[in-house]
Every structure is written in structure tokens, then in C-alpha cells.
C-alpha angles and dihedrals in degrees: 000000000000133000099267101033140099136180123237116290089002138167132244098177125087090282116049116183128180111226115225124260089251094047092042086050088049094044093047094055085042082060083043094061091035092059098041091044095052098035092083087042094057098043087053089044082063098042084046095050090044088055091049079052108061096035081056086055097041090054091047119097086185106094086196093064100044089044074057092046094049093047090051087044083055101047088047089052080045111044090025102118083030088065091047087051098060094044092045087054101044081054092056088051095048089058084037093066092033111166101012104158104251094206089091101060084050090057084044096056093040084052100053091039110152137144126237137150119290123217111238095224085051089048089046092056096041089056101047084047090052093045092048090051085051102050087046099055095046089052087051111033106129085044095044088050090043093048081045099065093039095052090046084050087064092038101047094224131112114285116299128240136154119358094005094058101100096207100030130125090258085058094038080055094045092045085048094054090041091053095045097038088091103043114093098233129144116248088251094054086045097057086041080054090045093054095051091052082042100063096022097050116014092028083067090047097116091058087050111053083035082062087040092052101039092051093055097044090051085048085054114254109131097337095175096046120120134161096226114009117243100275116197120205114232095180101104085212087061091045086042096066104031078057091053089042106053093090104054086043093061100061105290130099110334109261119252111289084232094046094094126245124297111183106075105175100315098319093094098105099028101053085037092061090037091053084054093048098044095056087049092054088039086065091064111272102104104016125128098070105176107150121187099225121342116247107239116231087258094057092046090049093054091041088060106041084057094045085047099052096031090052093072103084089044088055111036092050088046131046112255137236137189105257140236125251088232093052091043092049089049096049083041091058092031084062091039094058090026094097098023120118115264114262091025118123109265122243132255146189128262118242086247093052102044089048089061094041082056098050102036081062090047090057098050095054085048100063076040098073100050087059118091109263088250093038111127085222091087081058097055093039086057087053093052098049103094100037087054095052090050088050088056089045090053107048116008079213083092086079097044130022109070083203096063112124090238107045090042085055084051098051097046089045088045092049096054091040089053096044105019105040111048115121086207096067103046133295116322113251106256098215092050088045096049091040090058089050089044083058096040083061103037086041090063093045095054124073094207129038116254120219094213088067085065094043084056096052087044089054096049085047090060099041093055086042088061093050091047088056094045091057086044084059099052096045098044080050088049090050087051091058103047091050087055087052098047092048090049096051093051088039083058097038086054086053097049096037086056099054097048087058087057099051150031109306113237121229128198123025098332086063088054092046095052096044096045128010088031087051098058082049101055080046098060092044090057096040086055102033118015128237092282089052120118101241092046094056085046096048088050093048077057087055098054100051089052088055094045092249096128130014111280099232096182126020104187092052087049089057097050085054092059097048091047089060091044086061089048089060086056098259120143118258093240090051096046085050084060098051088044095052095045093051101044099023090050117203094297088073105041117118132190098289095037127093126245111227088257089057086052095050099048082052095060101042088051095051118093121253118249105284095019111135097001103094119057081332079279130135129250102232116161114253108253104196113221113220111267122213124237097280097049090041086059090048087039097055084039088069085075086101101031110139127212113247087045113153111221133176139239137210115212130203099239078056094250125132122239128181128226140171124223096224097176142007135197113222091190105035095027091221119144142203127220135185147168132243095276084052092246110142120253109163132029109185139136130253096258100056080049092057095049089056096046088048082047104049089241089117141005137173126277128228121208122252123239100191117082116251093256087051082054095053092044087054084051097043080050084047099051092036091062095036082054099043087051092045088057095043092049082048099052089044093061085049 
């Protein structure tokens, strides 16, 4: 080989040493997964660290230092895919040089040994990188041990740590300071930059050297080899409280500090949940387990990927559902003894295997049931179905691990179906509905479950959030509006209503002019202009000479004023002449064409008040409270600190519960605004009918939850598991 040169994979140290063409193929698709699975955490580690920007820059007084914050902001949104691509290239050179000995860039170092001054900002960065390697690879000890024998397996070295891990968190640091190196950031910018990649990227670690791992044991390489073996508890004290602690460990209250432990490596939910479901199946429904020959993991694997990829054609030409256990367990054993020689034992599942095939298909149901009965998300859940299972018999982290790549797919999928797909609460968005079916697809054709499929649902899901809040917007503006119209027409109907006490009351269609169509007058006066404006003084001093008030110096000015007001109101000029002649001219003047005062009267009293028809082609009518009782009067004084953008809900009469926000509130008018998820308006009501629900039971306020949806089911699927092992344990006493 020539000066200059080096061969794939090569090596450049003392040793070098060719990989083969198997273990170059496995640890490019190992850089291949790397890449893909760090690529969503990256682009969130700079979202992250341009929100921490510009929270830097809105808490600054110092306009220096936000002029700083926004430059920084502006070289991340710029350099941004130039910063993924040179981690993403210091990554491929790292697997690249997979397995070169380290010892000699120790003797290096030792060699070239000298002392010198050390910049405090450089000290400063050195010391938050080393702090974050070190965290990492205290979070991820057992699967960093574990990547480091496979990948020595394909290198043929001893097993790989530290520097000589090629996807590590001492690379992933060194790939960090090789990415931001370029970029012209203060040391301050660059450890806030530090701490997003921190918690987005090496805070995840654990997911992703469990994906690492799991990818290269399916592929082969040391596929029994594991750090600590899988150790099961016989002590019924031990199962007892794993049992009485499921539930806590999977999101809810913290268990008691004198309850024992439950997590034990990542078993906790999961044996927790098979504790629960044992004792069920040791009270009679189940027993009798006598397989023929247990199925190995291999087998069920294969079993799986076929049922998976043969599925498609049942379930496209027919609707899906979200299947049974039972009927997943009996596909599961059909495709295990489909290929198997006649007369041999048939195959069976393991108790292990069959426990997570029973629970995968007790989650499932379980999401099911929050969806609306028409919802297409029990379509795409049904698609899901197989590739998920395969995912939990592949890496008990499924259970687990929240961070997990496919739990984390389930829960968003779970999250826009819940919200985003139910026919109840308006049409179902077509491009979310089409990108879940896209997934669905691409889900049953991949043996691993990409991160970027869930990057594409969380971006439709913005993007529809953005719209929702955009139609909240324009319905809490059009409340507004119609609040500002209600307070200005009974601010005019007072007026007028004051001023016909003090004189003389009018009768005839004067009276109706003045109580209905002058009043709208005086209101939009008053909505453009205020009370102190100059056309609504004017408009009043009209008022007043139509009520005899004051002496009337021109009539016939006085008339074109009033038909001028009429045409503010939005009458045509001709029509507004009309009204004009048959109230001043009286029935003696009125021609052919003219209208007699009844005419005019009948007119008015058929035209539409000002805002009638115009908002939500409802009324303004003026809130009238109803006397609460006592219970509703302590609920109703409690709204003092009511916030906008508080979730109530609802009781409906069928039972079921429905969700709405209250987007907008009126304190002088009570009147409130509520909408769905999507911002469209459902209820328009006012603060004292809300008080009476929430007295009566009818409504309450919702707190938000903190647990993801897929925490909720397994508490559910906690919850069902211990009704129905009481139910069996009542049933055998009386036995």
C-alpha cells in the first residue's frame, strides 16, 4: 500500500488491522443508526439552546448583552445544518477508525508533555465537556460495557471504552466541540449550548446505546451477552410490593419511602405488571400451561417480522381493529407451527413471552379506549399493533424506559389521535390522517423504529396547533367585539331611557325610532368614539330635539341628521328618505310612493338591531344573571381569580366527558368563551350558569396532566389487572 493511503476502516496506529467485509457492512449500519437516531436530538438541542437565548436576552437590562443573545440566536438558525453535519462527520470518522489502539495518543500526550498558561474561558469549557462524559457514562455504564464488546467483536481488539468507543459520550463530546468550534459564539453562549445538548442528547443516552445494542445483538454479535443476568424474586414479600408499587413507578404519586424498591435495572414496570398478571392467572383463568416445546426468542422474532409484513393485505382490504391477546397469542403460534414439519410438537410460547404479548395487547385497548368510538385512530393503533409488540419483545426497555424510541412513537401517535382525530370534535385534519397511515405502512416494512417518523407527526401536530390557536384568536376577537357592542347598546338604552323620564314620553313611531334604530345610533357613536367624542355629543343633541328637549332651529337640518344616522346604521339612502318623510311629514303628506307612519313603524320593528346577525349569525342580547344559591354564590365569588386559558370539564348528557378551554371572559358582562382543542367555539355562556354546573357536579376544573398518555393506560392496565384479580379471589372464596 502506498504512502497516503489507507484502507477502509483502516488503521493508522502501530497495529493496523482490515475489518472484515461482514464487520465494515455491520459497523456502517451501526453509523447509519447512529446518525438517524441522533439527527432529531440535535435539531431539539438547538431549538432548546435558541429558546435559552432569547430568555437570556428578555431577562437582560443590558441592551449590549441581548444585541449579543440575538447575534448568537442568528449564527445557530444559520449554521445550524452546518453544525449536524460536522458532528455528523466527526461520528463517521470515529467508525471509521473503529478499533485504533488509544495507547498511542497517551504516549503522545506524555511525550509532548509541557506546561503553559491556561485561559480561563478554555478551562471553563474543558471542564463543563469533561463533566458532561462523565455524567454520560455514569447514566450508561452496563450498555456502554455491553457496545464496547460488540464493537470489539467487529474490530477484533480488546473491548472498547472511553476514547476508543466510537459512539461513546467522550466521542459524542468530541464530536460536540468539533461541530461548535466554528461557530463565533461567547463562552457563555457556547455552555448554554453545552447544557441543551446535555439534557436533549446525552441525557437520552441510555435509549440510545439500548438501540445501539439491540441492533447489533439482533444482527448476531453476542447475542447472549448480557452485564447482570435477568434475576427473578421468589420472596412473595419482594413480588408483594413490586405488585403495590406498579402503579407509582409508572408516573403517579412516589411510592412509601419504606415500601421497598421497585425498579430493579429496567424490570420495574414490567414485573410489576407481570406480578399483577400472575396472581390473576394463579386464581384459575389461564392455568394449565403445558406447551409442547417453547418457541426460542429467534423463532418468535421471525414469527413476527413475517406476521408484521404479511398482515398488510388482511388489514388494508379490511378495517382494523386493535386486536385481542388472545387473538395476538393465536396468529403469533399459527405462524410458529406454520412451517414446522407434520407430527412434530407444536410450538409454544414462553411464560415471558406470552406475559408481554398480554400486556402489549392490554395497552393498546387501553389507548383505545380514550379515543372517540368513530376516531381513525383505532385504525392506525391497530396498525401499530404488530410492529410495537415486536418492539417489547425485543428490548424490555419498552416497559420501562419513557424514553424509549417506541414508546415514545405510541405516545405521540396516541396524543394526535386523542386530540386531532376525533370526528366529535370537528373533521379530522387530512394530512395528519394520511401521515399516520403513511407510518402505519412504513412502520410494517422496518425492522427498527426510526426517530424521524416521530419528528414528522410532531411537526403536523404544530403546525395544526398553530392554526388552533389562530381560530382561538379570531373567536376570542370576535367576542371582544361583541362585548363592546353589548355594553354600548345598554349604555345607549340607559341614555335614552333617561331622557324620556325627564320629559315628556313619545308615542307612535317616534317612540319606536327612538327605543330601537336611535339607539343603535347613539351605540355606534359611542363604540367608535366614546361617550366624550364629538359625533356622539352631536348625535345626542339630535336626540334631544326629537324628544323636545331643545328648540328644534332648523327642521329640515334636523331631518338630514336623522337620515344621516339612519345610513350609519347601514340603511340605503332612498329607504332612510322614507323613514325621514313619514315621521316628519305625518299621514296628511304621504304620496303614492311615501310611507304612512304605520309603514314606518312596522319597518323598524322588522329591521335587525345593530350586531344582529353579524356574529356567529347570533343575537346581542344583554346577559341577565339568574340568582344562584349558596353553593353556586361561593363558586361564583371564587371566579375572582379565574385565568384565561383555564380547561374545564363537561358532563354530558349521554355521561361522557368532553374538554374545553375557557379562551376568554367578560368581568362586566360575565359572558364567557369556550373552545376545543382545534379553537373552534362550543359554548357561549356567562359566569353564573358556570357556576351552577360546577355546584351541581355538572363541570370542574381540570388539571393538567403531567404523565404522558401511554403512563395513563398502563395505570389502567395496573388498575384492571387488580379489580380483576379481586374479582377472582372473592369468586374462588365463595367456591
Amino acid at each position: 500500500m502506498t504512502a497516503g493511503t489507507q484502507p477502509p476502516y483502516g488503521r493508522t496506529g502501530p497495529h493496523p488491522v482490515a475489518l472484515s467485509p461482514r464487520a465494515e457492512r455491520e459497523a456502517q449500519q451501526g453509523l447509519s443508526l447512529c446518525l438517524t437516531w441522533l439527527d432529531m436530538p440535535l435539531r431539539d438541542s438547538l431549538r432548546d439552546f435558541d429558546q435559552r437565548l432569547f430568555a437570556a436576552a428578555e431577562s437582560s437590562r443590558n441592551h449590549l448583552e441581548q444585541q449579543a443573545c440575538f447575534e448568537s440566536r442568528n449564527i445557530v438558525e444559520r449554521d445550524g445544518p452546518g453544525f449536524r453535519n460536522r458532528f455528523a462527520a466527526h461520528l463517521s470518522e470515529r467508525f471509521r477508525r473503529l478499533g485504533e489502539m488509544s495507547e498511542q495518543k497517551a504516549s503522545t500526550a506524555v511525550e509532548h508533555l509541557t506546561l503553559s498558561l491556561v485561559d480561563p474561558e478554555e478551562q471553563e469549557q474543558a471542564d463543563a465537556l469533561a463533566s458532561m462524559a462523565a455524567r454520560g457514562e455514569a447514566r450508561s455504564a452496563s450498555s456502554l460495557f455491553e457496545l464496547g464488546y460488540r464493537l470489539a467483536v467487529l474490530a477484533g481488539t480488546p473491548p472498547l471504552e472511553g476514547e476508543a468507543l466510537p459512539a461513546g459520550p467522550r466521542a459524542l463530546i468530541a464530536a460536540l466541540k468539533d461541530a461548535v468550534t466554528p461557530m463565533p459564539l461567547s463562552t457563555a453562549h457556547r455552555l448554554l449550548l453545552f447544557h441543551a445538548v446535555d439534557a436533549r442528547v446525552l441525557g437520552h443516552g441510555e435509549a440510545f446505546y439500548g438501540a445501539l445494542n439491540e441492533h447489533f445483538r439482533t444482527r448476531g454479535i453476542l447475542p447472549g451477552f448480557r452485564v447482570y443476568p435477568n434475576v427473578r424474586i421468589a420472596a412473595a414479600a419482594a413480588a408483594d410490593r413490586r405488585a403495590n408499587a406498579a402503579e407509582p413507578a409508572m408516573g403517579g404519586a412516589p411510592p412509601d419511602a419504606n415500601a421497598g424498591t421497585l425498579v430493579e435495572g429496567h424490570i420495574g414496570v414490567l414485573e410489576g405488571l407481570r406480578s399483577l398478571l400472575a396472581r390473576r392467572m394463579e386464581t384459575g383463568r389461564g392455568a394449565g400451561f403445558a406447551p409442547g416445546r417453547l418457541a426460542s426468542d429467534d423463532e418468535l422474532q421471525t414469527a413476527l417480522l413475517a406476521l408484521q409484513g404479511h398482515v398488510v393485505d388482511v388489514t388494508d382490504a379490511a378495517q382494523r381493529e386493535i386486536r385481542s391477546a388472545q387473538a395476538l397469542r393465536d396468529e403469533l403460534i399459527h405462524q410458529l407451527n406454520r412451517a414446522r414439519p407434520a407430527g412434530s410438537p407444536p410450538a409454544e410460547l414462553t411464560i415471558e413471552q406470552g406475559d408481554t404479548v398480554e400486556l402489549t395487547a392490554r395497552l393498546f385497548q387501553s389507548l383505545g379506549q380514550q379515543l372517540g368510538a368513530a376516531s381513525p385512530g383505532h385504525a392506525v393503533l391497530g396498525g401499530l399493533q404488530w410492529p410495537m409488540l415486536r418492539a417489547a419483545v425485543n428490548d424490555r426497555g419498552f416497559f420501562d424506559q419513557p424514553e424509549h424510541p417506541a414508546r415514545q412513537l405510541l405516545d405521540t401517535v396516541s396524543e394526535a389521535a386523542h386530540h386531532w382525530l376525533d370526528p366529535a370534535e370537528g373533521e379530522p385534519d387530512a394530512a395528519l390522517v394520511d401521515r399516520l397511515e403513511r407510518l402505519v405502512v412504513e412502520a410494517r416494512h422496518a425492522q427498527v423504529i426510526d426517530p424521524a417518523w416521530r419528528a414528522d407527526i410532531e411537526q403536523q401536530i404544530a403546525l395544526l396547533s398553530r392554526k388552533a390557536h389562530v381560530a382561538e384568536r379570531r373567536q376570542i376577537e370576535a367576542m371582544e367585539g361583541r362585548d363592546r357592542l353589548e355594553r354600548a347598546r345598554q349604555r345607549a338604552t340607559d341614555i335614552m331611557a333617561e331622557r324620556m323620564v325627564r320629559g315628556a314620553a313619545p308615542r307612535g313611531v317616534l317612540r319606536i325610532l327612538l327605543e330601537r334604530t336611535w339607539a343603535d345610533v347613539l351605540a355606534l357613536h359611542i363604540l367608535r368614539g366614546g361617550e366624550n367624542g364629538e359625533a356622539f355629543l352631536y348625535c345626542l343633541g339630535v336626540t334631544d330635539q326629537l324628544l323636545g328637549r331643545r328648540p328644534i332651529p332648523d327642521a329640515r337640518k334636523l331631518r338630514q341628521d336623522v337620515e344621516r344616522g339612519l345610513e350609519h346604521l347601514g340603511m340605503h339612502p332612498s329607504e332612510a328618505a322614507q323613514v325621514a318623510a313619514g315621521l316628519f311629514d305625518g299621514p296628511a303628506r304621504h304620496g303614492d310612493d311615501g310611507l304612512t307612519p304605520t309603514d314606518v313603524a312596522v319597518r323598524l320593528k322588522q329591521r335587525p338591531r345593530l350586531g344582529e346577525g353579524t356574529a356567529h349569525g347570533e343575537p346581542v342580547d344583554p346577559v341577565r344573571p339568574t340568582p344562584l344559591d349558596p353553593a353556586a354564590r361561593a363558586v361564583y365569588e371564587g371566579f375572582a381569580s379565574l385565568r384565561f386559558g383555564t380547561w374545564f370539564e363537561f358532563v354530558q348528557a349521554d355521561g361522557s366527558i368532553v374538554l374545553r378551554k375557557l379562551a376568554w371572559f367578560s368581568p362586566t358582562t360575565g359572558r364567557c368563551l369556550f373552545v376545543n382543542q382545534r379553537g373552534g367555539r362550543s359554548e357561549d355562556m356567562d359566569l353564573t350558569r358556570l357556576a351552577r354546573l360546577i355546584a351541581n357536579g355538572e363541570a370542574r376544573e381540570w388539571k393538567e396532566q403531567k404523565m404522558s398518555i401511554v403512563d395513563r393506560a398502563w395505570q389502567a392496565v395496573a388498575r384492571n389487572l387488580r379489580r380483576e384479580g379481586a374479582g377472582d379471589t372473592r369468586l374462588a372464596g365463595r367456591a
